[in-house]
N, C-alpha and C positions, 0 to 999 in steps of 0.2 A: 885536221879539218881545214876547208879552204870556203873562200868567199865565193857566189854564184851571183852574176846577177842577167836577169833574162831581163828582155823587152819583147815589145810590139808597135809596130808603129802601121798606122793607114793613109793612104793616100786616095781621096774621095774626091769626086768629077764634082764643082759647082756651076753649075749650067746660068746661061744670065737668067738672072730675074729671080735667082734661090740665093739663098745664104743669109747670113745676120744681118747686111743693110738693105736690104730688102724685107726684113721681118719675115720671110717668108720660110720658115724652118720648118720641116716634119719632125715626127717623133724618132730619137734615136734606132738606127738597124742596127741588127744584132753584130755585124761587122766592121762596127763603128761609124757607119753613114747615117746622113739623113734624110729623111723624106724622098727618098727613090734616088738617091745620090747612088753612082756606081763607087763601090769599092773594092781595092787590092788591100789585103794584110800582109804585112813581114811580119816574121819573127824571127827571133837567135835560131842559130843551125848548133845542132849539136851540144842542146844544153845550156846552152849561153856564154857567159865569157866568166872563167873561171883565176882566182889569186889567192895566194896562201897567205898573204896580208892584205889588210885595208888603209896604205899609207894615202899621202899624194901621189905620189911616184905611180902608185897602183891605178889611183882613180882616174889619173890621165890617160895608163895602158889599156886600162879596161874601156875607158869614152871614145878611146881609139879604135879598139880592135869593131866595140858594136859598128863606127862611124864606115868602117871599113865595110864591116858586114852589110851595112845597109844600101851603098855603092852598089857593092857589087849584085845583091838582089834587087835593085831600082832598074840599073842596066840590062840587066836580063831579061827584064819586066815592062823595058820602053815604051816599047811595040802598040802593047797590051795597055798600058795607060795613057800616052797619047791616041790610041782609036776608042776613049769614053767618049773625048770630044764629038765623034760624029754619031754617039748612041752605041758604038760596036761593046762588047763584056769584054 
């Protein structure tokens, strides 16, 4: 048997005048935005990030490997997340 561990992570467009100092929050969207917030989700590719123990040694390979994974899908994904700013999906 070996350890798995997945994630997800969102990166959600706060336009001025939204967000929590502004008190102006919508109700959670299904893809972890709010209130018409544009969102992109990542998740693990391929299962996630798998170890046949759960030392230190491990926890640091594995915070690595997602850290990596999330690089490289953020990069990919630039484009697409800097044009929320001007309203574009």
């Amino acid at each position: 048997m070996a350890y798995r561990v997945t994630y997800q992570v969102n990166v959600d467009w706060v336009g001025p005048g939204t967000g929590p100092m502004s008190l102006n929050l919508g109700p959670p969207l299904p893809q972890g935005g709010r209130g018409g917030a544009q969102t992109v989700e990542f998740s693990n590719k391929q299962g996630g990030q798998n170890s046949l123990t759960f030392l230190t040694a491990d926890i640091t390979a594995l915070t690595n490997a997602i850290a990596a994974d999330m690089v490289t899908q953020f990069t990919a994904a630039q484009a697409r997340i800097q044009a929320f700013s001007t309203g574009n999906p």
